[in-house]
Structure formats: C-alpha cells, structure tokens
VMD Tcl script that builds the backbone (N, CA, C; Angstrom):
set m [mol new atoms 294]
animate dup $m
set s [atomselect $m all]
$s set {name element resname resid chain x y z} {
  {N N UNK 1 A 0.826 -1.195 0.000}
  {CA C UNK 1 A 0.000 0.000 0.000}
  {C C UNK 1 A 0.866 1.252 0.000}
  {N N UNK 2 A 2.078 1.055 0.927}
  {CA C UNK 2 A 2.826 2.385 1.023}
  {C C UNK 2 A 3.672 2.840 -0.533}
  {N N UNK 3 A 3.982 1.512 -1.554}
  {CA C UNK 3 A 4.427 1.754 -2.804}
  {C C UNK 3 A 3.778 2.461 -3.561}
  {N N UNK 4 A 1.968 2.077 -3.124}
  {CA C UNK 4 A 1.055 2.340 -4.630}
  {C C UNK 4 A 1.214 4.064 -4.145}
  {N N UNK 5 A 0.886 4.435 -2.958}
  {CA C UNK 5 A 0.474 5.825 -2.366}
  {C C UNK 5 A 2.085 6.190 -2.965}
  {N N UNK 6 A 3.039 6.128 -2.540}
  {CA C UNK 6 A 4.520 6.680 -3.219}
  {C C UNK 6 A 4.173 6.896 -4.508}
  {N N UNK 7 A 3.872 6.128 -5.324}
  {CA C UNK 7 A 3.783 6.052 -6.575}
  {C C UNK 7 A 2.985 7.192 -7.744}
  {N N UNK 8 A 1.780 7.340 -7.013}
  {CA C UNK 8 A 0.939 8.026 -6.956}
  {C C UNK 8 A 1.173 9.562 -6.744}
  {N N UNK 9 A 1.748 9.534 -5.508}
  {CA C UNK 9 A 2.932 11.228 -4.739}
  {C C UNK 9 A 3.639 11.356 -5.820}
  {N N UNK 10 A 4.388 10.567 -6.293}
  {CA C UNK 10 A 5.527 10.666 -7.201}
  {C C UNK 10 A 4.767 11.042 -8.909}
  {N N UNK 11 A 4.122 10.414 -9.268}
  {CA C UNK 11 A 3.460 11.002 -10.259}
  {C C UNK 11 A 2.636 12.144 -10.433}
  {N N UNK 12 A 1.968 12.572 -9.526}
  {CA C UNK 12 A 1.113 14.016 -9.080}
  {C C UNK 12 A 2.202 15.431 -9.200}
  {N N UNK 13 A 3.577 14.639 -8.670}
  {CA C UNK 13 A 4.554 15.726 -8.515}
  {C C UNK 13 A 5.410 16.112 -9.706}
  {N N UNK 14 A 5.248 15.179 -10.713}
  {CA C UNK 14 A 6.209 14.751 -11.742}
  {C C UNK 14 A 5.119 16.177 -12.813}
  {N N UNK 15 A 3.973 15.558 -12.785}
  {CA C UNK 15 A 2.741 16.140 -13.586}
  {C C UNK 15 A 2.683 17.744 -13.680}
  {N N UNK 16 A 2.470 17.929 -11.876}
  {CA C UNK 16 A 2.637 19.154 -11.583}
  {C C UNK 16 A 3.889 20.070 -12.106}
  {N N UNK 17 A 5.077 19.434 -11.716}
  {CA C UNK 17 A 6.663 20.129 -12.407}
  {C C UNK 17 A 6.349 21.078 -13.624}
  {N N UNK 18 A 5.763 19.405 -14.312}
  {CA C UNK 18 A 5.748 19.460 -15.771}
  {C C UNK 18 A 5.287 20.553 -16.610}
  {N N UNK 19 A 4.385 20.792 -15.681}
  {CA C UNK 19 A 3.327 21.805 -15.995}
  {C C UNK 19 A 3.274 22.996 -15.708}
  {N N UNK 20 A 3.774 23.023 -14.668}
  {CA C UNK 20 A 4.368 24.709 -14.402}
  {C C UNK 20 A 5.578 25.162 -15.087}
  {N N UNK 21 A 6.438 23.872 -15.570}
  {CA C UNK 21 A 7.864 24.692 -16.456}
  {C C UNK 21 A 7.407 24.634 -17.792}
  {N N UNK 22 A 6.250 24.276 -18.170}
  {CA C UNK 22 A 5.662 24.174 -19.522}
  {C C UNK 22 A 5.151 25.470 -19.581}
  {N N UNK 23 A 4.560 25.649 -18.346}
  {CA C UNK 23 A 3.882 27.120 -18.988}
  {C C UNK 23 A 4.687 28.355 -18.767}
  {N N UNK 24 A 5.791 28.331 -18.122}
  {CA C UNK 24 A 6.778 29.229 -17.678}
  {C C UNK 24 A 7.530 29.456 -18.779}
  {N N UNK 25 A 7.671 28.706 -19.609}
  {CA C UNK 25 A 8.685 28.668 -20.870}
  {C C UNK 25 A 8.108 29.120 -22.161}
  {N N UNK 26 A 6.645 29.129 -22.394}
  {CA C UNK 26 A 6.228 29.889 -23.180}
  {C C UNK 26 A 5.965 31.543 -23.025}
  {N N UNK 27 A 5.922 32.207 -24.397}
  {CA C UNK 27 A 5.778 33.371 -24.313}
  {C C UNK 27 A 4.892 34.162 -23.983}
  {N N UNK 28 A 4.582 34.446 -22.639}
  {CA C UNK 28 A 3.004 35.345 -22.278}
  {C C UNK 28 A 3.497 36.382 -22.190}
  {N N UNK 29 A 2.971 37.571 -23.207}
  {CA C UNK 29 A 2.779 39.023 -22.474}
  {C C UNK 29 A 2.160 39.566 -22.288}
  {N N UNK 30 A 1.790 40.604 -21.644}
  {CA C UNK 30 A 0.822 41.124 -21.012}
  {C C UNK 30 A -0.185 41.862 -21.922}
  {N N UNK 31 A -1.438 42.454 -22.030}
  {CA C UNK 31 A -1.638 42.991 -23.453}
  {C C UNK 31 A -0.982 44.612 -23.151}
  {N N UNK 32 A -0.526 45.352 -24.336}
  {CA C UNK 32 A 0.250 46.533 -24.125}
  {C C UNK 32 A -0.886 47.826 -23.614}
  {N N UNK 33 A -0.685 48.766 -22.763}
  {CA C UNK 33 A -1.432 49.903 -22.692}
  {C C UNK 33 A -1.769 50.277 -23.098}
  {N N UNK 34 A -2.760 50.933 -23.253}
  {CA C UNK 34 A -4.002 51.577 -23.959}
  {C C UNK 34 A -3.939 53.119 -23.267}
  {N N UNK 35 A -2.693 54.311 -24.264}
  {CA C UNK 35 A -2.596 55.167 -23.332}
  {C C UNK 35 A -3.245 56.530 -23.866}
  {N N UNK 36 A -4.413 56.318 -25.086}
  {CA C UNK 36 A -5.190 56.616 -25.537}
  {C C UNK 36 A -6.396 57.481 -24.372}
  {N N UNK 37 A -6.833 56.252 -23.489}
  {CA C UNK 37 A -7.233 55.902 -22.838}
  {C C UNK 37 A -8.050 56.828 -21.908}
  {N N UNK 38 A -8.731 57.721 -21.152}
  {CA C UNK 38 A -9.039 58.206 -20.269}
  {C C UNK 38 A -8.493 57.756 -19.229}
  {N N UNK 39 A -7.992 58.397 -18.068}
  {CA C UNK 39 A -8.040 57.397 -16.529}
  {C C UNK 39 A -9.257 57.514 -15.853}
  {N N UNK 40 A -9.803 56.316 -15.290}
  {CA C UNK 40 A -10.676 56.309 -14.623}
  {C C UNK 40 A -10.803 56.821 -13.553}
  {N N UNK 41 A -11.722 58.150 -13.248}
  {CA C UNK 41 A -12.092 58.721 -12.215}
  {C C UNK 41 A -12.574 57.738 -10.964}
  {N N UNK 42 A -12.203 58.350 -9.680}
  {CA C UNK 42 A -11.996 57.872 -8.504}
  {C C UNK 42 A -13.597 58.126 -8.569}
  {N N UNK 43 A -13.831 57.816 -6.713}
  {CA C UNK 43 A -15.491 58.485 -6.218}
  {C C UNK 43 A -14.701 59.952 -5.840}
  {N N UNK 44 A -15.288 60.982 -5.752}
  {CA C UNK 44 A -14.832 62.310 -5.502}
  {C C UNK 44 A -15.097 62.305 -3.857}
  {N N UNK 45 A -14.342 63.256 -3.304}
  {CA C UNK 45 A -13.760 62.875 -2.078}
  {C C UNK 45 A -15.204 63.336 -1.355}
  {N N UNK 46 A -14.790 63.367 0.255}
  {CA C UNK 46 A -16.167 63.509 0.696}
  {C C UNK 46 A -15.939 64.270 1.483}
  {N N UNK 47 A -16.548 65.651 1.096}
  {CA C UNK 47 A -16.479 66.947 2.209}
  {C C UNK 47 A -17.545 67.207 3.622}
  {N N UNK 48 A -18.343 66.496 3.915}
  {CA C UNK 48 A -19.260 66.326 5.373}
  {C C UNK 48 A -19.961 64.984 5.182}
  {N N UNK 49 A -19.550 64.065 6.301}
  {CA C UNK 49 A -20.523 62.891 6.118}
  {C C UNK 49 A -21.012 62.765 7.972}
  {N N UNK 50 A -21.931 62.507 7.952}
  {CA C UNK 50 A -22.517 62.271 9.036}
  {C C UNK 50 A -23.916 60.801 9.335}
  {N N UNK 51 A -23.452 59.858 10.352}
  {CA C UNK 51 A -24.610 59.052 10.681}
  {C C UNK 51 A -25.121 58.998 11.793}
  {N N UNK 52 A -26.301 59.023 12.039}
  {CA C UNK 52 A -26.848 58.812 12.936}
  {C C UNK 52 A -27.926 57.910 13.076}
  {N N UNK 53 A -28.275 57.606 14.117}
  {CA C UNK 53 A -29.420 56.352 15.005}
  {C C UNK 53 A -30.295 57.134 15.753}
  {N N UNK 54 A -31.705 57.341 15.976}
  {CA C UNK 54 A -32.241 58.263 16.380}
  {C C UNK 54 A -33.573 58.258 16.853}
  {N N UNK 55 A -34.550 58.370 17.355}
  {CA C UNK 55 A -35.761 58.364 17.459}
  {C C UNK 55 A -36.774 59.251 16.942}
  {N N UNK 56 A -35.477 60.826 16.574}
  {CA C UNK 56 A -36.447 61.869 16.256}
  {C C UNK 56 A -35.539 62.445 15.008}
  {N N UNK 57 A -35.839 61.928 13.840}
  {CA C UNK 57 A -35.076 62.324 12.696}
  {C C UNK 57 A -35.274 63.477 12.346}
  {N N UNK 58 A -36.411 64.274 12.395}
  {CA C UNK 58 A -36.582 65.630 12.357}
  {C C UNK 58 A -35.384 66.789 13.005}
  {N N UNK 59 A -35.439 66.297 14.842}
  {CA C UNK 59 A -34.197 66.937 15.506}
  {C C UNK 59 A -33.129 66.823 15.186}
  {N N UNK 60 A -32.607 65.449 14.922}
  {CA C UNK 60 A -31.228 65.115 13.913}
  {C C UNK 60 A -30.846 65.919 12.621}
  {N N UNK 61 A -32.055 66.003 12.042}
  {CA C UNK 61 A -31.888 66.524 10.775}
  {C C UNK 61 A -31.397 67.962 11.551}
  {N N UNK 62 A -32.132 68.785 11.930}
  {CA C UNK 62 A -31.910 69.747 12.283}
  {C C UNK 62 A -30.669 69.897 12.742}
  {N N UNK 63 A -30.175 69.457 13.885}
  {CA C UNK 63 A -28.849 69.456 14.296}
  {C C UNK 63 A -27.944 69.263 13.195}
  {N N UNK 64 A -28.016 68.050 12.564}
  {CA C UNK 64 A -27.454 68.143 11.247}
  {C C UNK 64 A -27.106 69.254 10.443}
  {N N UNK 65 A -27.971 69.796 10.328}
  {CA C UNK 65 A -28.128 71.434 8.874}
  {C C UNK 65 A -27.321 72.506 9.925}
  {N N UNK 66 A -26.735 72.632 11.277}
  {CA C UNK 66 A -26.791 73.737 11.807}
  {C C UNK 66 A -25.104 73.501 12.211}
  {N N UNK 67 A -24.553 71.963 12.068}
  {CA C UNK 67 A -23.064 71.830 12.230}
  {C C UNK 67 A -22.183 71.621 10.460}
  {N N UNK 68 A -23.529 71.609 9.961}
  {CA C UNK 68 A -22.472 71.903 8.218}
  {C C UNK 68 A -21.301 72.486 8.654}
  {N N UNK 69 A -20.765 72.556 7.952}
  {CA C UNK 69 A -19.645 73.212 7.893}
  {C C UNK 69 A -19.787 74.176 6.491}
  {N N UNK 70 A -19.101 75.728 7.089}
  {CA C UNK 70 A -19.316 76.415 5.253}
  {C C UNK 70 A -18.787 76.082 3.871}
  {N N UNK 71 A -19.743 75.907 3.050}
  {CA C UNK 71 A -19.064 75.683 1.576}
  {C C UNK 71 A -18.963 76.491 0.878}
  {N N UNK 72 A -17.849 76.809 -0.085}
  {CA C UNK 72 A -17.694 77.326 -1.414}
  {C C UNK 72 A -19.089 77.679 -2.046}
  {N N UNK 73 A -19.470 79.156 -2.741}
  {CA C UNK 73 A -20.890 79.006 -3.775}
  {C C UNK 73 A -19.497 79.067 -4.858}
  {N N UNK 74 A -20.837 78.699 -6.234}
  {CA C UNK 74 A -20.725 78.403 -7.504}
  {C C UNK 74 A -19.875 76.894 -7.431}
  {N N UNK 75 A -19.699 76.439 -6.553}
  {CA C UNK 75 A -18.957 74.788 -6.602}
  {C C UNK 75 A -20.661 73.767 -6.845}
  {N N UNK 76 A -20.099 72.561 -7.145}
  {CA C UNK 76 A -21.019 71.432 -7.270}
  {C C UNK 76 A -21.292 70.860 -6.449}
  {N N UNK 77 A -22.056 70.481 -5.785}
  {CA C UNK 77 A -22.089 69.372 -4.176}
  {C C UNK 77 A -23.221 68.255 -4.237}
  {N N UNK 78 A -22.930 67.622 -3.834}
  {CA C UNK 78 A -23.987 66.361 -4.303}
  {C C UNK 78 A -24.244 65.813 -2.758}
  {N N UNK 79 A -26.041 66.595 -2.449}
  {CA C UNK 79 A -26.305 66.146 -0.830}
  {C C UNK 79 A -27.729 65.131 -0.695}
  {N N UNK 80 A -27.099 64.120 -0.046}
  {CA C UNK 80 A -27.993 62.593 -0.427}
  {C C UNK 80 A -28.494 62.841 1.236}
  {N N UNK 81 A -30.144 62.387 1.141}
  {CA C UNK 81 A -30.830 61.940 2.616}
  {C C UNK 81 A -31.810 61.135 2.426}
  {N N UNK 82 A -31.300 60.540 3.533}
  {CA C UNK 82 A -31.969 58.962 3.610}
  {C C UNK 82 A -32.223 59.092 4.886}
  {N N UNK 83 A -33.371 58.486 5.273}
  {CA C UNK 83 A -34.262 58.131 6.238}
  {C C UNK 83 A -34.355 56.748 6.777}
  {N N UNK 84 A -34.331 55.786 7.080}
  {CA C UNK 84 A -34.787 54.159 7.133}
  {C C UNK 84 A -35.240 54.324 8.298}
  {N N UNK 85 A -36.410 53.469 8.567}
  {CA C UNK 85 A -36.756 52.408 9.903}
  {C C UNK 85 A -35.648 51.606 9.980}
  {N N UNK 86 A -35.588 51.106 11.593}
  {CA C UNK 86 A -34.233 49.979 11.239}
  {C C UNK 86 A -35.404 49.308 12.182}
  {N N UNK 87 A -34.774 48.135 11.932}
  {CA C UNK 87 A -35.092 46.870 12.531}
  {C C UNK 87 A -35.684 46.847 14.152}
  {N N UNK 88 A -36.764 46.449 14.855}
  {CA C UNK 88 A -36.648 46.761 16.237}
  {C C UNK 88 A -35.347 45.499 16.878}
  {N N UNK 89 A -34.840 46.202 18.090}
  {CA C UNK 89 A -33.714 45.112 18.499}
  {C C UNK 89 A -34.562 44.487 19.337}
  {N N UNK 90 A -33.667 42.815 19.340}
  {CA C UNK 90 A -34.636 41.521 19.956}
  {C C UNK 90 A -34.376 41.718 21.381}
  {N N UNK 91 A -35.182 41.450 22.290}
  {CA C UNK 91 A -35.263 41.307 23.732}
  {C C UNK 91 A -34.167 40.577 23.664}
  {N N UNK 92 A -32.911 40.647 24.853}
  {CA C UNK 92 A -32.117 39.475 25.427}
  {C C UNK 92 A -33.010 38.711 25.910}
  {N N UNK 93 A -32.105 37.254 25.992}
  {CA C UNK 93 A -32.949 36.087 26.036}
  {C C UNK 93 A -33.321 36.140 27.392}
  {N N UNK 94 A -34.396 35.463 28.302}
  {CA C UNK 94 A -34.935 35.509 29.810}
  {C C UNK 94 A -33.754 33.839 30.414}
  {N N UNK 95 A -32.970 34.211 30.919}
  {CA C UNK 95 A -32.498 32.787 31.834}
  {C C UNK 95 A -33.692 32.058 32.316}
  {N N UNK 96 A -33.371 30.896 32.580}
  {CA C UNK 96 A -34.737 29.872 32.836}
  {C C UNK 96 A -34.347 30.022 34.232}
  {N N UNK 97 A -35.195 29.932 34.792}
  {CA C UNK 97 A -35.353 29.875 36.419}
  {C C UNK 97 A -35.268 28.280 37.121}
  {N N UNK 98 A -34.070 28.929 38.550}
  {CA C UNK 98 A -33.333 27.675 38.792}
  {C C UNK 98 A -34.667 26.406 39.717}
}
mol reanalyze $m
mol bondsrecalc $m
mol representation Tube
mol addrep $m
C-alpha cells in the first residue's frame, strides 16, 4: 500500500513540475497599454458625512443642517438623505429559572 500511495505522490509531482515549467517557458505578455485611454475617475472625495441612530429624525436633521460646515458658492455638491426604519432590536434572552 505504502508503494502504490509513493507512486501516486511521485506522479502528481512529476505532472505538476511538468506543468508549471511548460507554462513558464512559453511566451506570455501582457496585453500593451491603452494610453489613448481616459483614466478612470476615482469616487470624488467627501467633504461632510454624518450618521446617525435616532428616534427623532426631524431633531437630527436639524442638528445636522446647523453643524455643516461652510461651503464654497458656484462649486457642485452632491447632498444625499436617507431616512430608514431599522429593525426593532430583539429582547435578550430571559435565563430559565433555577
């Protein structure tokens, strides 16, 4: 049994070699740059972000609008609000009584 399993090791390893200096020895290159190209714009950075958890999104909001910070006019600004319900959280579990 310990020959056939050797045998087996020994051929898996032979295969493997084979096959990695097979493909090492042919010619791969990479495809060439494309410097034509545009570069791809990042996400644009982020000048006020704020989250909150809350009961009274109205007051939040408010507090919110009153710690902005001042911006630049004639600039572009892109201001996203979102609202969600979240989930109610589950009671911890009750220990069983001894």
């Amino acid at each position: 049994m310990r020959r056939v399993t050797s045998t087996w090791f020994a051929t898996a390893f032979m295969v493997c070699t084979f096959s990695v200096s097979a493909a090492t020895e042919c010619d791969i290159k990479p495809p060439p740059l494309q410097r034509d190209s545009p570069p791809v714009p990042g996400p644009a950075p982020l000048v006020y972000g704020v989250v909150q958890q809350t009961t009274t999104p109205v007051d939040a909001l408010s507090n919110v609008v009153k710690t902005l910070p001042a911006l630049e006019n004639g600039k572009r600004y892109e201001v996203r609000l979102e609202v969600r319900e979240l989930a109610p959280v589950p009671a911890p579990p009750v220990p069983p009584a001894p």
